[in-house]
Structure formats: structure tokens, C-alpha cells
N, C-alpha and C positions, 0 to 999 in steps of 0.2 A: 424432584430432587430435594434432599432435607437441606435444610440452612447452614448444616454442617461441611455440606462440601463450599458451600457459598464463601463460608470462615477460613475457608484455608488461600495457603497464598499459589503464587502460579509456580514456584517452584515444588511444592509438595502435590501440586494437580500433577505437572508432570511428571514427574516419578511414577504416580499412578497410572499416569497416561500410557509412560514408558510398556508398563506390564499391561497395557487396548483396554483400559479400565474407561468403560462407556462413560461412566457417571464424571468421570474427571476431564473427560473431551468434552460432553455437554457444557459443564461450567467454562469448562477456558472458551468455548465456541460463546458462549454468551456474552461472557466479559470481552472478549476481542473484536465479535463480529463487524462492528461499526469500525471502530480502526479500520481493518481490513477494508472491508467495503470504499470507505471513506478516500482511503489512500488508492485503493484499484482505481477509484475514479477518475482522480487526480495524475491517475498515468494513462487512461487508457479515453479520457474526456468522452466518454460512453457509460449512463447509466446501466444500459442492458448489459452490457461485457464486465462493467463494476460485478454485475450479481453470477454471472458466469463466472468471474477470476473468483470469489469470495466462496463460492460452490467449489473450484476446485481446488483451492489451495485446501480449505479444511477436509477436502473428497482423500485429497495426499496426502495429510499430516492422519489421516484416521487408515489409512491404507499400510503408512510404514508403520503406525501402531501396532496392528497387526501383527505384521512380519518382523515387528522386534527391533523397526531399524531409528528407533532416533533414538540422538544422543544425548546424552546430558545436557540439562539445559544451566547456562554459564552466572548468567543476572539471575535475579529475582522476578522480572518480570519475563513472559513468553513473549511480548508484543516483538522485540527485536527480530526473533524465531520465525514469528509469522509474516511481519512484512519484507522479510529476507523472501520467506515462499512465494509473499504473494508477488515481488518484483518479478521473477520467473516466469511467473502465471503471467503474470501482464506481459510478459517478453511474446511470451508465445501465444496468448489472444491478439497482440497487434500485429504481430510477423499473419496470425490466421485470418486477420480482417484485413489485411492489406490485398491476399490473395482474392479473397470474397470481391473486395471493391475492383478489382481486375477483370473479373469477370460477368460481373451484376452492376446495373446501374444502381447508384445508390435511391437516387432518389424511388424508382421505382419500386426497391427491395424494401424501403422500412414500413415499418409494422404500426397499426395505431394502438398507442399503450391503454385506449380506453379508459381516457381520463378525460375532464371537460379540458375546455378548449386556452382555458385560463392556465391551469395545470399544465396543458399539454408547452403552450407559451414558455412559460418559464425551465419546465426542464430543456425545453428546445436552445432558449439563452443559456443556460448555465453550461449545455455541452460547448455550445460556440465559444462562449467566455474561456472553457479552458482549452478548446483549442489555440485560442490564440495565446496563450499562456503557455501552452507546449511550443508552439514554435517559437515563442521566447526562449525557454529550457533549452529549447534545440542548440542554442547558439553554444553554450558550457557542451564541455567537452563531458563525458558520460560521469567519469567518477567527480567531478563534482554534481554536475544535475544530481544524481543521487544521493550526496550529502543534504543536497535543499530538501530534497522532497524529505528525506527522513527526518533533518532535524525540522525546516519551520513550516514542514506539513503535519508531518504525524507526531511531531513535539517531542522525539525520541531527545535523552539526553544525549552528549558526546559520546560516553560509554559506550549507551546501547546503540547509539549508530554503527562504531566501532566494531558493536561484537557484529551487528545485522550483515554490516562489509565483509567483516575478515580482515580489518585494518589495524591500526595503531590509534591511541586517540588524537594523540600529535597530527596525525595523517590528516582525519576527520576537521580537525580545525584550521591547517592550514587550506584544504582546498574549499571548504566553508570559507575564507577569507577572498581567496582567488573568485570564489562563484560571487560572494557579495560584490568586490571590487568591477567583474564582468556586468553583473546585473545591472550596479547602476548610472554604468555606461549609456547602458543597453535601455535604461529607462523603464527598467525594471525592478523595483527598489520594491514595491506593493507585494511582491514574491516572499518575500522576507520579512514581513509585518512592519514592525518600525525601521525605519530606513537608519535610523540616527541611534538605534539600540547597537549595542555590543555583542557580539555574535563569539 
């Protein structure tokens, strides 16, 4: 890929995307992927289902390229765009692991990721950790858990959360207030980085 598509911004990628311009999906895949990934995790406290969601949300954003079918992109940046897909994706990976774990024991089913034993520890904690961090989440009521993970997960402005929902920004900041006020009820204040910042 030349430097030149590097230079341009994510609204001019997509446009080119718009018309399944390979070179212009490769870059925004580049620049977003981590986001993505990042945030999959963060909803689905599954590295492997992280790289499954991150696989198919860019599998569907390069499939309706194709067929012509996306829309104009609103911001300047795609990231809103993408982590709008990837919540989906992750709806519909845990709605599919939920059925798996019904019928397979877990323990039995997982896989060794073939990493030392150090490595294997730590990703083993990090999924626990956000486990128990989702059944924090759990407690907010959906459209707000959403507004946390977008703004003081993936660091979306208000805007971009706004456009990611389909809301108003007013929206986005009052239930942003509602979820802080729950949270640190709830003893969950570390969700939201600084407890004592202004949200």
C-alpha cells in the first residue's frame, strides 16, 4: 500500500470504500483494527471471540462494500461506524457462546492457545477480570452500559458515540451521568477511569 493512501483521512477512505476499493478497506482495517479487537474484548471478556467478532465485523463491512450497501460516512472518523458493527457482532457471538456453553462443558471444550504457561496465566486473568466487570455492566440498564463502553472504553467523543447509537448528544450525556451515578453506587467508579473527572 503507498503512503498515500496512509495520508488520507477515513472519510476520503470511505468514499473509496463506498465504490469495494480494496486499497481503501486495507488502510481503514489497519488503522481500526486494535479499536475493534480491543472493544470486542471488552464485551465479550473472550480473547478468541475478540478475534472472531474483529474477523467478522470487517468480513461485513467488506461484503456490503461489494453490494454497494454502505452509507455515507457522517464524522470524520469510521471508528463510530465500526464499533456500531462490532457491538452486533458481539451480540451475536455471546447469544452463540451462550448456546455452545449449554451444551459442552466448558471446561472440557477449551482449547490450549499454545503459549507458555506464564502467558497462558495472564490471558486466563484478564478474561476473569473482565468478567467480573461485565457483571458489573450488567447492573445499567443496556443503553447506558453502552454509552460506558463507548465513551470510557473506546474513548469515542460524545458526537461519535451519538452517531455509533443513533442518539442525540444530550442523550449520550445524560445516560453517561445515570451510568456514572449507578456505577459508583455499585463500586464501580475504576470503569470510568477517574472517579472524580467530569464526564
Amino acid at each position: 500500500m503507498s503512503t498515500l493512501d496512509g495520508d488520507r483521512s477515513d472519510a476520503q477512505l470511505w468514499q473509496r470504500l463506498r465504490l469495494a476499493d480494496e486499497r481503501a478497506f486495507a488502510e481503514l482495517f489497519a488503522r481500526h483494527r486494535d479499536a475493534v479487537y480491543t472493544y470486542a474484548f471488552r464485551r465479550t471478556a473472550s480473547w478468541s471471540v475478540a478475534e472472531d467478532v474483529t474477523q467478522a465485523t470487517f468480513t461485513t463491512l467488506w461484503r456490503r462494500a461489494r453490494q454497494r450497501r454502505i452509507e455515507e460516512l457522517r464524522l470524520e472518523s469510521a471508528r463510530p461506524v465500526l464499533l456500531a458493527m462490532t457491538r452486533d457482532e458481539c451480540s451475536n457471538a455471546n447469544r452463540s457462546r451462550r448456546r455452545q456453553l449449554a451444551l459442552v462443558d466448558r471446561a472440557g471444550s477449551r482449547e490450549s492457545t499454545g503459549g507458555d504457561t506464564d502467558d497462558l496465566g495472564r490471558w486466563v486473568e484478564a478474561e476473569a477480570t473482565m468478567r467480573e466487570i461485565r457483571t458489573l455492566l450488567a447492573r445499567l440498564p443496556r443503553n447506558q452500559r453502552d454509552v460506558v463502553e463507548l465513551v470510557a472504553w473506546a474513548e469515542l467523543s460524545p458526537a461519535e458515540t451519538a452517531a455509533a447509537l443513533g442518539v442525540a448528544i444530550g442523550t449520550v450525556k445524560s445516560r453517561l451521568s445515570r451510568a456514572r451515578a449507578r456505577l459508583l453506587a455499585a463500586g464501580g467508579a475504576a470503569l470510568l477511569h477517574d472517579p472524580d473527572r467530569s464526564l
